[in-house]
BADOPA-360293 format. One record per atom (N, C-alpha, C): residue in three letters; x, y, z. Coordinates in steps of 0.05 Angstrom, whole numbers, padded with zeros to 5 digits, always signed. Example, Ala and Ser with C-alpha at 12.3 -4.5 7.8 and 13.67 -1.06 7.14 Angstrom:
# residues 2
ala+00264-00114+00156
ala+00246-00090+00156
ala+00264-00066+00156
ser+00257-00045+00142
ser+00273-00021+00143
ser+00258+00001+00157
This chain:
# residues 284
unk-00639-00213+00165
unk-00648-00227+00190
unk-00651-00207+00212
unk-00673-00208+00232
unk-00674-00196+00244
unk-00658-00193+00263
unk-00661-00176+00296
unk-00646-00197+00321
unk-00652-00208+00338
unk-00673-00221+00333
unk-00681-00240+00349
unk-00696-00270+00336
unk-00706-00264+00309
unk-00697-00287+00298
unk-00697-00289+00255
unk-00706-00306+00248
unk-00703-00312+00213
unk-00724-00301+00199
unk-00740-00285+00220
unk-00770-00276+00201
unk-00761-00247+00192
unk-00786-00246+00171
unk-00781-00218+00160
unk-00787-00193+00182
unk-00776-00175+00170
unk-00776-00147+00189
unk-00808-00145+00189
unk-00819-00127+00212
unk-00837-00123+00218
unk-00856-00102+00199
unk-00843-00085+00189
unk-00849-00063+00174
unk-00864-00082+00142
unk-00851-00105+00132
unk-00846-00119+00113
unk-00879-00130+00113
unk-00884-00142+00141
unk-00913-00160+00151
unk-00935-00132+00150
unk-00930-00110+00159
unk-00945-00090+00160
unk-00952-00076+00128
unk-00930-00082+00118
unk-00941-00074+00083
unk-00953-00095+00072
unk-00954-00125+00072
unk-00966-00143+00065
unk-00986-00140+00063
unk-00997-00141+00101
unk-01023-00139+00099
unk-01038-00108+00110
unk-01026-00088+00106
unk-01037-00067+00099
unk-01054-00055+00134
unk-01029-00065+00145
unk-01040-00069+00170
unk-01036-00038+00187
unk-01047-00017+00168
unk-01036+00013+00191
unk-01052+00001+00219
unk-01052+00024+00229
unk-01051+00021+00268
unk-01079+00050+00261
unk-01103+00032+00274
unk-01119+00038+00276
unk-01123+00060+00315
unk-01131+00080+00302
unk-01129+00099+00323
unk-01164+00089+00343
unk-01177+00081+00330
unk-01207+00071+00344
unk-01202+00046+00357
unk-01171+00031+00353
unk-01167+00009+00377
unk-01142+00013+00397
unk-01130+00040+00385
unk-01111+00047+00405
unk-01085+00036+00400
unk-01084+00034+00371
unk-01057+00018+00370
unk-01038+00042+00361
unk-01007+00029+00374
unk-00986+00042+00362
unk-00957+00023+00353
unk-00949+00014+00336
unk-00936-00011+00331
unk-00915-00011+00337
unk-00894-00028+00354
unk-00866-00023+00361
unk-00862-00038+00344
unk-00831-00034+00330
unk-00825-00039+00309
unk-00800-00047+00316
unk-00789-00032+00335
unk-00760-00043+00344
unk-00752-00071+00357
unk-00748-00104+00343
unk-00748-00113+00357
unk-00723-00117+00378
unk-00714-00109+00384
unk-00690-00101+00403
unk-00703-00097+00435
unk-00717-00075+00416
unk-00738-00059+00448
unk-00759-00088+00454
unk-00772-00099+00433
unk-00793-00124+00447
unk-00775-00144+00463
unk-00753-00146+00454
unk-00740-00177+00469
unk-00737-00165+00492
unk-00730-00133+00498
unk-00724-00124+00527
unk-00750-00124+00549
unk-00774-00127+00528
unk-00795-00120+00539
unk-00809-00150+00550
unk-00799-00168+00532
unk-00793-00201+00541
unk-00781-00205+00562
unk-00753-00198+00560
unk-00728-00205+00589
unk-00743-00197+00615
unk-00763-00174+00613
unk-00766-00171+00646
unk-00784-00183+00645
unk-00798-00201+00646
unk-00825-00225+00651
unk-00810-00236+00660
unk-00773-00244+00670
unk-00762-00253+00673
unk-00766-00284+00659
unk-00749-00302+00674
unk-00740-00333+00651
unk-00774-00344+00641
unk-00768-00343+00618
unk-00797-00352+00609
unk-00799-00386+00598
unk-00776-00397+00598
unk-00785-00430+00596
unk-00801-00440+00618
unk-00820-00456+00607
unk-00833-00467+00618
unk-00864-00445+00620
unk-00863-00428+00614
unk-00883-00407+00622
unk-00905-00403+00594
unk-00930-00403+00603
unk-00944-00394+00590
unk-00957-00358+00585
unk-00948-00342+00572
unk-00956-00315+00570
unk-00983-00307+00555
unk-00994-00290+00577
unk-01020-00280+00564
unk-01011-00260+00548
unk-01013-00250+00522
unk-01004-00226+00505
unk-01035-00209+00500
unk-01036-00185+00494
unk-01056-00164+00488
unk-01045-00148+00467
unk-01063-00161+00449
unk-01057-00138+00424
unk-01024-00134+00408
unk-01021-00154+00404
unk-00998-00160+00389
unk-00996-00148+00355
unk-01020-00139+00348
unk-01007-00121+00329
unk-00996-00146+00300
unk-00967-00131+00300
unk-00962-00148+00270
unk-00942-00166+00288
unk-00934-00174+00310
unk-00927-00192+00325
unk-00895-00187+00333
unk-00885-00162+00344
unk-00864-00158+00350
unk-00849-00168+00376
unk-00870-00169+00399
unk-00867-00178+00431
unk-00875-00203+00423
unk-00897-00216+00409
unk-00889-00242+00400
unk-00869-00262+00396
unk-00864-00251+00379
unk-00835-00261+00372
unk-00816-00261+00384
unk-00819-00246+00404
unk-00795-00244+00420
unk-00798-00260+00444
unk-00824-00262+00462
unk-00835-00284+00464
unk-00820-00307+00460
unk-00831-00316+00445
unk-00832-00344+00435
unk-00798-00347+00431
unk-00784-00332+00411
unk-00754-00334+00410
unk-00738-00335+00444
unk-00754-00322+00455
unk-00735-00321+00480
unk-00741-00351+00501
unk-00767-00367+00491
unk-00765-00389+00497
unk-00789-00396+00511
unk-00808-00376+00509
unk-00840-00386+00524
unk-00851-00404+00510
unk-00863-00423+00533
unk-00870-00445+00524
unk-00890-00442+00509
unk-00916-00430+00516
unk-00943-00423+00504
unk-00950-00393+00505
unk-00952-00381+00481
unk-00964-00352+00480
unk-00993-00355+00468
unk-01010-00338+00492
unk-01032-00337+00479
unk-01043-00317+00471
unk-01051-00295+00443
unk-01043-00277+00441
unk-01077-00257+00437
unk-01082-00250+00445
unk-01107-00246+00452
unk-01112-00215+00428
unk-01130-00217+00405
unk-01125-00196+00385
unk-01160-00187+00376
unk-01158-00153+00383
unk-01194-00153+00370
unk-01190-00158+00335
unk-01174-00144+00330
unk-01164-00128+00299
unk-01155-00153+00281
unk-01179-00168+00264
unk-01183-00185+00243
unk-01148-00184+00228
unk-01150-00168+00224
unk-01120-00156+00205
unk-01103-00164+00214
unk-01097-00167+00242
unk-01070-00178+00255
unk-01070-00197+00258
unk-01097-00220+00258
unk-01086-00246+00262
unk-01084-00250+00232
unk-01102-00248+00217
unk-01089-00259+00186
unk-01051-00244+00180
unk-01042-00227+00191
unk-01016-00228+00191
unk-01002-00240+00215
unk-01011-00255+00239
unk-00994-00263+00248
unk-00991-00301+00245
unk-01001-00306+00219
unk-00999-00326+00213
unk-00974-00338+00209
unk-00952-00323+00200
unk-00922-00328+00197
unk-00909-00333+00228
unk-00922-00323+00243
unk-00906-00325+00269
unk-00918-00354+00278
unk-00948-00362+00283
unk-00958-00391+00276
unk-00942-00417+00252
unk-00938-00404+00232
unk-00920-00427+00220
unk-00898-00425+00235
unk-00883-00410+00242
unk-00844-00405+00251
unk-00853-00431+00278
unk-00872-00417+00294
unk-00875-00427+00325
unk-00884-00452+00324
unk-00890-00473+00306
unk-00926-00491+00314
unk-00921-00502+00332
unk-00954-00494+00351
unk-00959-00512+00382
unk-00950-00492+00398
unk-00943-00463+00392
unk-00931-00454+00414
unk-00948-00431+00416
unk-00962-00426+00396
unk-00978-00395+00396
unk-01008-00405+00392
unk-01021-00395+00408
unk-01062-00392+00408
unk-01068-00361+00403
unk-01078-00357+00382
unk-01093-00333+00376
unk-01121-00335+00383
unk-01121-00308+00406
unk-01158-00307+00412
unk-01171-00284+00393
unk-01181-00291+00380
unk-01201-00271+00365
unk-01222-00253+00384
unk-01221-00234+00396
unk-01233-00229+00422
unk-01226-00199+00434
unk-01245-00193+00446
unk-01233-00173+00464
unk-01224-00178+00490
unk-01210-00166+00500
unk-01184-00178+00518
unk-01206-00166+00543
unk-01222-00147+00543
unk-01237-00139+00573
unk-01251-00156+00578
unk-01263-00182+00565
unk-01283-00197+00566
unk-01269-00226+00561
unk-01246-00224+00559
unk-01231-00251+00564
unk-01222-00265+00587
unk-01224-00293+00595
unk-01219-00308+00611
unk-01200-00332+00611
unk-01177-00334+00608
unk-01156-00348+00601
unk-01165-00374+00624
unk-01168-00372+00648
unk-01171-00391+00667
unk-01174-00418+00649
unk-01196-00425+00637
unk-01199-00453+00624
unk-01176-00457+00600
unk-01158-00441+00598
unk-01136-00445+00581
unk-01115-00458+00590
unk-01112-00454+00618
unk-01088-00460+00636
unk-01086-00476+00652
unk-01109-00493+00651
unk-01099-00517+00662
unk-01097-00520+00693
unk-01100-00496+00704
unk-01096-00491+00734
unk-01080-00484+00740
unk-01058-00470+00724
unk-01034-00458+00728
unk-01029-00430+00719
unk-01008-00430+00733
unk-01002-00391+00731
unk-00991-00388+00699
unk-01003-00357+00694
unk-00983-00344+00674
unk-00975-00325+00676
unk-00960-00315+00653
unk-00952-00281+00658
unk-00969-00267+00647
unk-00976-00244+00649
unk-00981-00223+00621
unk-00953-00204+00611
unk-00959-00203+00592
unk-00935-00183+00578
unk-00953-00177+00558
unk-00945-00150+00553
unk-00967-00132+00536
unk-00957-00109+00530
unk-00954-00097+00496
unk-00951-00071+00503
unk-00988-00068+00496
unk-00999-00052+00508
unk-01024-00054+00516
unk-01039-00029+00498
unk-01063-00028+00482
unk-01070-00009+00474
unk-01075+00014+00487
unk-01061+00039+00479
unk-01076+00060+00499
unk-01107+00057+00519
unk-01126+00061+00492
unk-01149+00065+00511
unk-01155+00045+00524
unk-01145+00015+00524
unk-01164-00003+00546
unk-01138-00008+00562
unk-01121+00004+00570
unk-01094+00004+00582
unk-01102-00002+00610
unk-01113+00020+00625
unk-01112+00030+00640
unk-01138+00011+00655
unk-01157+00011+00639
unk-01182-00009+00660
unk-01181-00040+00650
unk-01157-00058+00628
unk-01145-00072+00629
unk-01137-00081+00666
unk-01116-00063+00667
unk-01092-00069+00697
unk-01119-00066+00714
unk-01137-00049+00718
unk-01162-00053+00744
unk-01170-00070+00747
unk-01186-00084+00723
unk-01198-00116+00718
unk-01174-00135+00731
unk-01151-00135+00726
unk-01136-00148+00727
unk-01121-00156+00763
unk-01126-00128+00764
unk-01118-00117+00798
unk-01143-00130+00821
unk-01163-00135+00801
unk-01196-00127+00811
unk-01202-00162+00813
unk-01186-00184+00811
unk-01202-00208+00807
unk-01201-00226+00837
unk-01229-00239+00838
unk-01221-00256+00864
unk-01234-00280+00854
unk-01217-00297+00872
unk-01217-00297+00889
unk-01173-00289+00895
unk-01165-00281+00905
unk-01138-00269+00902
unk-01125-00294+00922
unk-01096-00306+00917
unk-01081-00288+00890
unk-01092-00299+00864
unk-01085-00284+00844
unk-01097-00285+00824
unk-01086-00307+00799
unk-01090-00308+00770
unk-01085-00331+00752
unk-01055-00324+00751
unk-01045-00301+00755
unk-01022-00293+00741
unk-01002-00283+00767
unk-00977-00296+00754
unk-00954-00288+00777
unk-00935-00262+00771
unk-00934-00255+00742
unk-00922-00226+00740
unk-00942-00208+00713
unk-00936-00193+00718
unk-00950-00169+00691
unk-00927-00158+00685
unk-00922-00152+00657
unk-00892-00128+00650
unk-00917-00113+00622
unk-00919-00095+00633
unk-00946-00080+00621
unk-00928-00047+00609
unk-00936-00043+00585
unk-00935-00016+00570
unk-00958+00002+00574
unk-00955+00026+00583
unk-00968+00041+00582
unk-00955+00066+00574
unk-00978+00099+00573
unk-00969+00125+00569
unk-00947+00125+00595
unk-00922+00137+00594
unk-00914+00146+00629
unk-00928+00160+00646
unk-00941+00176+00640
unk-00961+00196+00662
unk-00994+00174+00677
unk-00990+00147+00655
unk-01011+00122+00665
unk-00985+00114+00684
unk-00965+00105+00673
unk-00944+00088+00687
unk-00942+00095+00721
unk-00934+00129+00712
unk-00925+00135+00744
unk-00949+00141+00762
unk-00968+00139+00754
unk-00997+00137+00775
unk-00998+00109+00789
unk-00990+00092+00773
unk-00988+00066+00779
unk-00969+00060+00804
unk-00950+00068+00810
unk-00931+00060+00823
unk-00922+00082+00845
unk-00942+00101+00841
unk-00933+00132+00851
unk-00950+00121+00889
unk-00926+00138+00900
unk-00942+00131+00933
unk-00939+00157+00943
unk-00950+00158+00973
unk-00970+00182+00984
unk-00951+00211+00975
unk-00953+00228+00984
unk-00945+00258+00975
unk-00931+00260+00946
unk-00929+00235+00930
unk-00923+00241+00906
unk-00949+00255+00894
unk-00948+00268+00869
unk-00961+00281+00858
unk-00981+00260+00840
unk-00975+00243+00836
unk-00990+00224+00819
unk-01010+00208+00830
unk-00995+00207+00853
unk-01009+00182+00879
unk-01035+00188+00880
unk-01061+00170+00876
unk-01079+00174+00864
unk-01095+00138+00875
unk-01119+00142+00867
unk-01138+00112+00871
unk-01126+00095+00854
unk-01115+00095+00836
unk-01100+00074+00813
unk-01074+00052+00834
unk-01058+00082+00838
unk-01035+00074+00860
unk-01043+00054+00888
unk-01073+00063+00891
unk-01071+00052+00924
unk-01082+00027+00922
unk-01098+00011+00893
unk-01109-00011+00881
unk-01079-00028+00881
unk-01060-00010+00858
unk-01038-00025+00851
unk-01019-00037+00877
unk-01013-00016+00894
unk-00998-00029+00909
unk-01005-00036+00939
unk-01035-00042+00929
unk-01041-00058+00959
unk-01036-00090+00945
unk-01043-00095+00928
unk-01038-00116+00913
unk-01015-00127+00894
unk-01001-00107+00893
unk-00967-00115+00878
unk-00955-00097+00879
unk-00935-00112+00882
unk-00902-00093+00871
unk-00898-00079+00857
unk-00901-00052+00849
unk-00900-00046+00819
unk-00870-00018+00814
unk-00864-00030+00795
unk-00837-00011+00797
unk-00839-00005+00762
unk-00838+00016+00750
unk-00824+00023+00721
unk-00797+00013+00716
unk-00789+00000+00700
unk-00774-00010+00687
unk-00751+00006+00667
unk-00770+00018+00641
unk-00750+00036+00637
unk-00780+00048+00612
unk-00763+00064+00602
unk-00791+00090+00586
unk-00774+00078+00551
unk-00793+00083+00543
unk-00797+00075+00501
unk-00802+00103+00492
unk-00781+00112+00471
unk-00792+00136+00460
unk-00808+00135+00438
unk-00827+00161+00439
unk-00841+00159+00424
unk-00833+00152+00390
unk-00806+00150+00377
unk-00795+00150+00363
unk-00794+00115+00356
unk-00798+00099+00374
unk-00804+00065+00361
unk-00815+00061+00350
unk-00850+00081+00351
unk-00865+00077+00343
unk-00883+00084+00322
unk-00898+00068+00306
unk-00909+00074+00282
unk-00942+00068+00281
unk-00956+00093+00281
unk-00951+00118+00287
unk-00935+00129+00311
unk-00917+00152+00311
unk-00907+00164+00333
unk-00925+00170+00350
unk-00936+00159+00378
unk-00953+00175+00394
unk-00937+00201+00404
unk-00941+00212+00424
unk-00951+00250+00425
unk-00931+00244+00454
unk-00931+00221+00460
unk-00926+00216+00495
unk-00905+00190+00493
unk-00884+00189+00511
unk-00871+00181+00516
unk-00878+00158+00528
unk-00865+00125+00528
unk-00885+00096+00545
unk-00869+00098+00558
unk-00871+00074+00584
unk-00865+00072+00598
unk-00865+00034+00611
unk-00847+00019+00612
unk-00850-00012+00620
unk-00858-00014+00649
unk-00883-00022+00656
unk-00886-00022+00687
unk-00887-00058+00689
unk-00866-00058+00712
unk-00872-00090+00723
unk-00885-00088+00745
unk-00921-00112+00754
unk-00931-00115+00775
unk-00923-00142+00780
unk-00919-00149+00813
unk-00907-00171+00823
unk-00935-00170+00840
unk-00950-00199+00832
unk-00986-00185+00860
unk-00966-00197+00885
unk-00977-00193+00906
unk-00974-00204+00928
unk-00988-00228+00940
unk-00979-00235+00953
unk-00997-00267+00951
unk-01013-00265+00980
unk-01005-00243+00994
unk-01016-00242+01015
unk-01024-00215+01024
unk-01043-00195+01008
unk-01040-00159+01015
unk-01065-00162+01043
unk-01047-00135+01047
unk-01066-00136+01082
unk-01100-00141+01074
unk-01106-00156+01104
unk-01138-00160+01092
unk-01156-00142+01091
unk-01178-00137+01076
unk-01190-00114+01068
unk-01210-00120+01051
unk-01245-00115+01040
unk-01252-00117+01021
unk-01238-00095+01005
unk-01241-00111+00976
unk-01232-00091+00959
unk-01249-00068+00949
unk-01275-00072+00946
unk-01293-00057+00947
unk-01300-00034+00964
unk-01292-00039+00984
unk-01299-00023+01007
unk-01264-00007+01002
unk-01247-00009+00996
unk-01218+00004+00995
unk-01229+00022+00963
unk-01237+00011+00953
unk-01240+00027+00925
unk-01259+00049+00931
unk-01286+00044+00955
unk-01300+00066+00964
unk-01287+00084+00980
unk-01275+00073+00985
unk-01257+00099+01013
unk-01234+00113+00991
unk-01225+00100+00973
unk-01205+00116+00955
unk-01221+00142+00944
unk-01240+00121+00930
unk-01258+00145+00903
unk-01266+00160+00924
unk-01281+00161+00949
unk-01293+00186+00970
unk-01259+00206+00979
unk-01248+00203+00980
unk-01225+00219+00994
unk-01211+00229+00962
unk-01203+00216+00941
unk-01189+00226+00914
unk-01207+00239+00904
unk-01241+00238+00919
unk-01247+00246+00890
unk-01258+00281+00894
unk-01243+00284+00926
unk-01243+00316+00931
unk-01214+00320+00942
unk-01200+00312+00935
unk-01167+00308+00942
unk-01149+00332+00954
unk-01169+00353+00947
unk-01157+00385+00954
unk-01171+00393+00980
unk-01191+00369+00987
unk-01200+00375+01014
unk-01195+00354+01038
unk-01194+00357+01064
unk-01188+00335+01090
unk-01205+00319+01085
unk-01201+00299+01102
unk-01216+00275+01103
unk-01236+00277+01121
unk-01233+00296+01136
unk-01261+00302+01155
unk-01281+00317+01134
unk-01278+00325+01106
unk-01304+00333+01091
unk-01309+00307+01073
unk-01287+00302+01059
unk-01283+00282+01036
unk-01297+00259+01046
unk-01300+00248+01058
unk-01308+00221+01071
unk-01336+00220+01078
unk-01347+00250+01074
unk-01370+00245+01087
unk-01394+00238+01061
unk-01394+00229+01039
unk-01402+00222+01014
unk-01402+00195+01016
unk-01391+00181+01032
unk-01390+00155+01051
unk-01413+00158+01069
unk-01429+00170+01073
unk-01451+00168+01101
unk-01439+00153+01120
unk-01412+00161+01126
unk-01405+00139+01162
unk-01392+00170+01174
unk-01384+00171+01196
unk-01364+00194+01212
unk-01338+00188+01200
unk-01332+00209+01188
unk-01307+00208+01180
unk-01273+00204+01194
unk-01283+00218+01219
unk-01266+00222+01249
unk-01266+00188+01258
unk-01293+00172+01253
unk-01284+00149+01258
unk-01269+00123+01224
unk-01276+00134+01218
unk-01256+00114+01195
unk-01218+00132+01201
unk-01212+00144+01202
unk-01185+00169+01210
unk-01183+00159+01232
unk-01201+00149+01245
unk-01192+00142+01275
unk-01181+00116+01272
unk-01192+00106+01261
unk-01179+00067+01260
unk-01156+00067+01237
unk-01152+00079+01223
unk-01125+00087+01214
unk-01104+00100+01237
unk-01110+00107+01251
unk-01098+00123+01271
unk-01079+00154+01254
unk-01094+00165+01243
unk-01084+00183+01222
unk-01104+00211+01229
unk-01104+00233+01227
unk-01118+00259+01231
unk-01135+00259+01214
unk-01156+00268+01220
unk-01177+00276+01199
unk-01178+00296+01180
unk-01157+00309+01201
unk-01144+00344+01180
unk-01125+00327+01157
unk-01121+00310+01152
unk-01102+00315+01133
unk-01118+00305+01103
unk-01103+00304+01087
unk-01113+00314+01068
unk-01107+00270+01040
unk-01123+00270+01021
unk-01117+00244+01013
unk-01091+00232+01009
unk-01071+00255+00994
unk-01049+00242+00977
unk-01029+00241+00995
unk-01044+00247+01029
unk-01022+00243+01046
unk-01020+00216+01057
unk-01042+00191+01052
unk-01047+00175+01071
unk-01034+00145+01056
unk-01020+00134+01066
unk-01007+00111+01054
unk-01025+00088+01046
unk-01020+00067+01037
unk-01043+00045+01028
unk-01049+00042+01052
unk-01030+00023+01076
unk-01048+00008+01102
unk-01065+00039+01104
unk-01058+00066+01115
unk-01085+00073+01124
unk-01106+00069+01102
unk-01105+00073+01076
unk-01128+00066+01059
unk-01137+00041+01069
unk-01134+00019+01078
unk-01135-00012+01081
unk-01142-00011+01104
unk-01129+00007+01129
unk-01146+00011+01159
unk-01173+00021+01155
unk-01172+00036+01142
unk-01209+00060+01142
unk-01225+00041+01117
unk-01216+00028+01103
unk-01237+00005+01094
unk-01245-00021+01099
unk-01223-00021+01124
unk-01236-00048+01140
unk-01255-00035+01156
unk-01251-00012+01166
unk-01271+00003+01190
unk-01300+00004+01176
unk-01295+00020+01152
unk-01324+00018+01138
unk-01334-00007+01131
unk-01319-00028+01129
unk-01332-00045+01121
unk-01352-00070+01152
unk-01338-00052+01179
unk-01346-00066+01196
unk-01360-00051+01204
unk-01373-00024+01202
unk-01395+00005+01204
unk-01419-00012+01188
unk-01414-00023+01157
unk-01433-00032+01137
unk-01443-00057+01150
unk-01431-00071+01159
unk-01439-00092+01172
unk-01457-00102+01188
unk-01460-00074+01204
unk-01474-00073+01236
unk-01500-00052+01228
unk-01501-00050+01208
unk-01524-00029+01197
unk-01552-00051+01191
């Protein structure tokens, strides 16, 4: 028996159906269910809750899922192979699990839900990891379908995520994430859970969105990010000017120097100088 519930070990479902972890979808399989139920607990109390899942694999966060008491998991899978093995978790659960045959960048849960919130919990495939959480960061009309994320990623994705100004990471990822949620790391997965071993160490990031982030197009904050990150070793009086506005005036309505430099400037100034541009675009 496992510990978390009467099904067979995971390794057991993976020899069945012959299910290695395909490197062209980014999978890497946690196997420990110990580590999935922990990766469950922080979605915090899940009765009553419906969870969006990504890429569940041979169904380890599943299960844990569902054992820990979510009402509805909907488990969103490209890889043919894993839903014909997560059919055992469908008999254990019935009525409690929806498998989407699908890719998760092009999925829309909204008509699933009834008009209500869910979570996501995901350990998330490497390569669509990262523009997964953007889409996700990226939807309006805000706030968005979902009230928490407890998302897996590489740690060097993780701490970009949550990293703020003079940190070294702090980056356009960071100033998306936490103009719009809470986001804190949780705790890191060694590469040793996993089958295959990835090269890099994970990391559990929880986003909490905010229900109210300062006002701002988001578009216009994502232009002023990518113009200033995307020469980061230079001030904002050069970087900005790939923007066609005066740079001295977007720095000015931040009330921030033009000498300084991107990874020094906190979200509100990101959020001051993209309301400015966005009221420069306006009058044009």
């Amino acid at each position: 028996m496992s510990a978390i519930d009467d099904l067979p070990p995971l390794r057991d479902i993976i020899r069945e159906h012959s299910l290695s972890a395909r490197k062209s979808l980014g999978q890497n399989f946690l196997l420990d269910l110990n580590l999935t139920a922990r990766i469950a607990r922080a979605a915090g109390p899940l009765e009553d809750s419906t969870v969006i899942e990504v890429g569940p694999g041979p169904g380890g966060l599943t299960r844990a899922l569902l054992a820990l008491g979510a009402k509805r998991v909907i488990a969103v899978e490209r890889d043919e192979r894993a839903i014909d093995a997560l059919d055992y978790v469908v008999k254990r659960y019935p009525g409690r699990i929806e498998i989407v045959h699908g890719d998760a960048q092009s999925f829309d849960p909204r008509p699933l839900l009834d008009g209500g919130k869910a979570k996501i919990v995901a350990n998330l495939p490497y390569n669509i990891a990262t523009q997964l959480l953007v889409d996700w960061l990226s939807i309006e009309p805000w706030p968005p379908w979902y009230d928490t994320m407890v998302l897996m990623f590489q740690r060097e994705v993780a701490e970009r995520i949550v990293a703020h100004e003079d940190e070294e990471a702090y980056g356009r990822l960071a100033v998306l994430a936490n103009w719009r949620a809470e986001t804190k790391i949780l705790f890191d997965i060694s590469p040793a859970a996993f089958v295959p071993q990835p090269k890099v160490t994970s990391s559990v990031v929880r986003l909490m969105p905010r229900a109210a982030p300062e006002p701002c197009d988001r578009r216009m904050l994502e232009q002023v990010a990518a113009a200033a990150f995307g020469q980061r070793r230079k001030m904002l009086r050069q970087s900005l000017k790939s923007l066609s506005v005066d740079p001295a005036r977007l720095a000015a309505a931040a009330d921030i120097d033009a000498t300084r430099r991107a990874e020094t400037i906190p979200v509100a100034g990101f959020v001051a100088m993209a309301r400015e541009l966005a009221d420069i675009r306006s009058t044009k």
